[in-house]
C-alpha positions in Angstrom: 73.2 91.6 159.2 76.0 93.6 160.3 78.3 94.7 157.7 81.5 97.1 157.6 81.2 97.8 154.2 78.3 98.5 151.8 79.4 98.7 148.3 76.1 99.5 147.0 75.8 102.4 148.8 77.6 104.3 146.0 75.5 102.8 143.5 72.4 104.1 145.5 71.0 106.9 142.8 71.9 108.4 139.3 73.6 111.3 141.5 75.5 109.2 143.1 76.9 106.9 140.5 77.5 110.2 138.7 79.7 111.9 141.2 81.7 108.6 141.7 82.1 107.4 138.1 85.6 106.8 137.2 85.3 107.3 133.5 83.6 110.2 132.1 83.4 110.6 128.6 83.7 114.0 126.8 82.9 115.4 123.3 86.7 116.4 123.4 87.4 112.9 123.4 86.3 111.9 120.0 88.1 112.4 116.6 85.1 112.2 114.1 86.6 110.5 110.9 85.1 112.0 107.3 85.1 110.4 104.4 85.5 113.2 101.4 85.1 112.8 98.0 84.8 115.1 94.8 81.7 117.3 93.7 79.2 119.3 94.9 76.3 119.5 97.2 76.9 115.7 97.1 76.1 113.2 100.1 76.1 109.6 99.3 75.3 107.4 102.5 77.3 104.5 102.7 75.0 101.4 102.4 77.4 99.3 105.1 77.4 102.0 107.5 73.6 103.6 108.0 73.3 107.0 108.7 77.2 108.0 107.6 78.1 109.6 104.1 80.9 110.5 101.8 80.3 114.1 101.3 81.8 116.5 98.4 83.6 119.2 100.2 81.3 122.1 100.1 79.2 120.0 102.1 82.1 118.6 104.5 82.7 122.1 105.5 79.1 122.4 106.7 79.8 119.5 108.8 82.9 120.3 110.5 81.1 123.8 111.6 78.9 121.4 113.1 81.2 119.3 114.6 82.8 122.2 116.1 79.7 123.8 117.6 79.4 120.2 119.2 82.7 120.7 121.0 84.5 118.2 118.5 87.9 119.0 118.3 89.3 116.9 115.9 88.3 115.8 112.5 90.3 112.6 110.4 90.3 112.6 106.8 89.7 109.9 104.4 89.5 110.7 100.5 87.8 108.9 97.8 90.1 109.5 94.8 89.2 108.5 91.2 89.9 105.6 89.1 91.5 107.0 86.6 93.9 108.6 89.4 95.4 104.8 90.3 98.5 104.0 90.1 100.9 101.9 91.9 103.1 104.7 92.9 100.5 106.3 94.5 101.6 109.6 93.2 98.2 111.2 93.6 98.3 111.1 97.0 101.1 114.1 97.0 99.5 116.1 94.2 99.3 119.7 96.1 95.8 120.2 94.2 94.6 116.7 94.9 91.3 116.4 97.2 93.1 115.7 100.3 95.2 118.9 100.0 92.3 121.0 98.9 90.3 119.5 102.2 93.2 120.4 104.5 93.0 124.1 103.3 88.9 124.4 102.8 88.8 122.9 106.8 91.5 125.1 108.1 89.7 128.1 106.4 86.7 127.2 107.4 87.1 126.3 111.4 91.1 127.4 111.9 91.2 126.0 115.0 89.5 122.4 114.7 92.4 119.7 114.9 93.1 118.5 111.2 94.5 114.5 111.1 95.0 112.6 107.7 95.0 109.7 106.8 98.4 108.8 105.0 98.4 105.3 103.3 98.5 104.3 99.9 95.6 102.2 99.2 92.6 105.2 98.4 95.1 106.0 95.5 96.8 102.4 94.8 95.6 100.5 91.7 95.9 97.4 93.5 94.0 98.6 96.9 97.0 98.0 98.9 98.7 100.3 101.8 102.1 100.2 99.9 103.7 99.3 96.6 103.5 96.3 94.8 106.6 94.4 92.8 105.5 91.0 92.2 103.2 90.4 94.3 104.8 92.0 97.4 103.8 94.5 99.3 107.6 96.4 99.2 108.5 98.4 102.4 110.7 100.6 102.1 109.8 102.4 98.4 106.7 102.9 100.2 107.8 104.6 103.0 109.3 106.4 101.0 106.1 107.6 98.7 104.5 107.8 102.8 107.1 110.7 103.8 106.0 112.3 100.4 102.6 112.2 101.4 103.2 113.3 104.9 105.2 116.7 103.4 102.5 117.5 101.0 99.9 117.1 103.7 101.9 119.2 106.2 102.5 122.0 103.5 98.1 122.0 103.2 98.1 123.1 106.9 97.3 119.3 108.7 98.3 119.5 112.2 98.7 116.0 112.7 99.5 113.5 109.5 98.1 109.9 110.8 100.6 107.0 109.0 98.0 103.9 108.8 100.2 101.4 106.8 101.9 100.0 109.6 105.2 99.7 106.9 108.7 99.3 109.1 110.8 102.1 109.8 108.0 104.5 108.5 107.3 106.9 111.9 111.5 107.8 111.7 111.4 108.4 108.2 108.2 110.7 108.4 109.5 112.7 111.2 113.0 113.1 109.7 111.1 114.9 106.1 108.7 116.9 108.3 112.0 118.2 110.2 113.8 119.0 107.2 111.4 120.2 105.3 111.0 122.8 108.5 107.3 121.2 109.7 108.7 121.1 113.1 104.8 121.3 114.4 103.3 118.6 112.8 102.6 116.0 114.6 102.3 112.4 114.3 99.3 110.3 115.3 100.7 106.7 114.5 98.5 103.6 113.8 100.8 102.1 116.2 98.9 98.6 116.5 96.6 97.7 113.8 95.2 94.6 113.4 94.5 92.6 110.2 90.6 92.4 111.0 87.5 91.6 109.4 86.0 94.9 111.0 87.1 97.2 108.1 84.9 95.9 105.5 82.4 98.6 105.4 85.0 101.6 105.2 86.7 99.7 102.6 83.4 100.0 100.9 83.1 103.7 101.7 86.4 104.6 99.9 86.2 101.7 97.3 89.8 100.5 98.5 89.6 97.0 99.0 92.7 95.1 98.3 92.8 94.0 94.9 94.5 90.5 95.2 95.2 88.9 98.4 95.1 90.5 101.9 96.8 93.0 104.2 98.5 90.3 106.6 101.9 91.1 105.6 102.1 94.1 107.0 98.9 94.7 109.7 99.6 92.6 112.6 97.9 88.8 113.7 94.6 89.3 116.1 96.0 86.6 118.3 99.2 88.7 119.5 99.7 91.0 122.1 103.1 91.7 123.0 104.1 92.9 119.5 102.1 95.4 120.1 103.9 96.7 122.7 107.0 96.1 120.9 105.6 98.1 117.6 104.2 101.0 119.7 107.5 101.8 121.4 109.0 101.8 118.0 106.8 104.1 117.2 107.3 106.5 120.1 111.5 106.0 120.0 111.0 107.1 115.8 108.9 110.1 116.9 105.2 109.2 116.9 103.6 112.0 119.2 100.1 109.5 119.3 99.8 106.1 118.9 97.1 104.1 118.0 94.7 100.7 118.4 93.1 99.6 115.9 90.2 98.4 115.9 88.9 99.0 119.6 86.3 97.0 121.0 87.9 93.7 120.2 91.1 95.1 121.1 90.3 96.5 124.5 93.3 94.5 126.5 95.9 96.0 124.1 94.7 99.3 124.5 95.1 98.8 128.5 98.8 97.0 127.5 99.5 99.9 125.6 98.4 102.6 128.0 100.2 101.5 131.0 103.7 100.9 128.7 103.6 104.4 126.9 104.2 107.7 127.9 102.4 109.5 124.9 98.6 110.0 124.2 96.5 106.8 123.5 94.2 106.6 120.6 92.0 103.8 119.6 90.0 103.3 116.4 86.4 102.4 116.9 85.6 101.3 113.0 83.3 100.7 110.2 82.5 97.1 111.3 82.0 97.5 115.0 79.9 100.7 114.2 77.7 98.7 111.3 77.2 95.8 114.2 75.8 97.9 116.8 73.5 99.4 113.7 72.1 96.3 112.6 71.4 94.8 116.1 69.4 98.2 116.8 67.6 97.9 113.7 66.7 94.3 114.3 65.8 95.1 118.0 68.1 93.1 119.6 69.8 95.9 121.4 68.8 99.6 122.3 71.2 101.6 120.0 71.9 104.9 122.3 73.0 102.5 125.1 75.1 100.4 123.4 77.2 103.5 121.7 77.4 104.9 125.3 78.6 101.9 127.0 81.0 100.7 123.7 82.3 104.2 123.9 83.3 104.6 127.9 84.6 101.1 127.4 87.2 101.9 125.5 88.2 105.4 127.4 87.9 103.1 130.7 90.5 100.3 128.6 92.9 103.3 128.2 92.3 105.4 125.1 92.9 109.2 125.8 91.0 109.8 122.2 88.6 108.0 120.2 87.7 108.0 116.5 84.7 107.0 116.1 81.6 107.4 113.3 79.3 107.9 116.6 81.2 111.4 117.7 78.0 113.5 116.9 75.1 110.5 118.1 77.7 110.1 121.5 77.6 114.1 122.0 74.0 114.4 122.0 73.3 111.2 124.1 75.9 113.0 126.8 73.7 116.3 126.8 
């Protein structure tokens, strides 16, 4: 049979594939999120998500050494703060001796130049487990954003290089960049959670930071799974107010807003692989149904080949060593 083209031809060997794959995936692509919390020598796996652990910061140091020897170059914080430091103002979450601040400066001491993003949302610190402020019953926008710029300043002051707004409150990315400006943190950058999704993915990291919402749920304000063009209508917000990043979130269900997204903007692309899609792949490996290192390889270089120019994941280190 005579044929003009042979496609398979450049599917021939591993070489071959190899020198012709489009999407190539790098340990410079990944943000490894951390989840910090106080103590000492402390590491406390996370029963929901096997093989990942809240870690006191003596210890979280260690691990961002690590990180950095991997060629990670970017590290996002999550803290686990106390009961007894729950409020609904969230006031906590701008104390320049709290646990977030004190991570900012042990990190940036410790590895100056890894890239230091933080988590800025209200609900680690909220008595109610919510991402803003609650006045009966509602989630209230705008005396939130309000306690967000706060937190943004206070973060900026500890040396964070990006602050990463995950609240998804209106009008937030303007008023974040107008604080940082005036408050003369004219190099801080945003990374905004741009398009996040009210999912049923986040379950286990709401178990690793005991912030589960404690009445109702987060539809209010995180956007409805089954739209797509508010999306792009929130992300361009997002980049007209000043966002220098935006964000999907989660990925793997989310892999044709990430593609939306990355053919509309003009910014870098993150997405958000999370707690639930990383605790799936984890129990389907440990029940046999699926071999673990391929599926984070393929999950992983399917959401680069969607779009994302960064990707946080809890499988930066296991993706690093797969790659070689």
């Amino acid at each position: 049979m005579y044929l003009q083209r042979r496609n398979r031809i450049l599917r021939r060997s591993a070489a071959i594939r190899s020198l012709v794959a489009e999407t190539i995936l790098r340990p410079s692509d990944f943000i490894a999120p951390l989840f910090i919390d106080e103590g000492e020598n402390l590491a406390t796996e996370i029963a929901s998500m096997p093989g990942y652990y809240r870690r006191s910061l003596d210890l979280t140091e260690k691990e961002v050494k690590e990180l950095w020897s991997m060629g990670i170059r970017s590290v996002l914080l999550f803290i686990k703060c106390k009961d007894e430091w729950k409020d609904n103002t969230g006031k906590e979450a701008w104390n320049p001796d709290g646990l977030m601040q004190r991570s900012i400066k042990a990190i940036k001491d410790a590895v100056p130049e890894m890239v230091v993003m933080t988590d800025v949302a209200l609900d680690p610190y909220s008595s109610f487990g919510h991402d803003g402020i609650v006045k009966d019953g509602e989630i209230v926008n705008d005396e939130t954003v309000e306690a967000l710029v706060k937190m943004s300043i206070s973060h900026a002051r500890s040396g964070a290089d990006f602050v990463a707004p995950s609240d998804m409150m209106d009008g937030r990315i303007g008023a974040i960049r107008s604080g940082l400006e005036e408050n003369g943190f004219t190099q801080t950058g945003i990374m905004s959670y741009s398009a996040k999704y009210a999912s049923c993915f986040y379950g286990p990291f709401r178990d690793a930071l005991d912030s589960a919402p404690g009445f109702g749920d987060k539809k209010t304000y995180q956007m409805d799974y089954a739209n797509r063009t508010e999306a792009v209508r929130e992300t361009l917000m997002d980049v007209e107010e000043g966002a220098d990043i935006v964000m999907v979130k989660p990925a793997m269900a989310y892999l044709d807003i990430i593609r939306e997204i990355k053919n509309t903007v003009d910014v870098p692309v993150s997405a958000y692989q999370v707690s639930g899609e990383y605790a799936m792949i984890k129990a389907a490996a440990k029940m046999g149904w699926l071999d673990e290192n391929k599926a984070v390889i393929e999950s992983l270089t399917s959401i680069k080949r969607a779009g994302a120019d960064l990707i946080a994941t809890y499988f930066a280190k296991d993706a690093v060593r797969l790659l070689g």
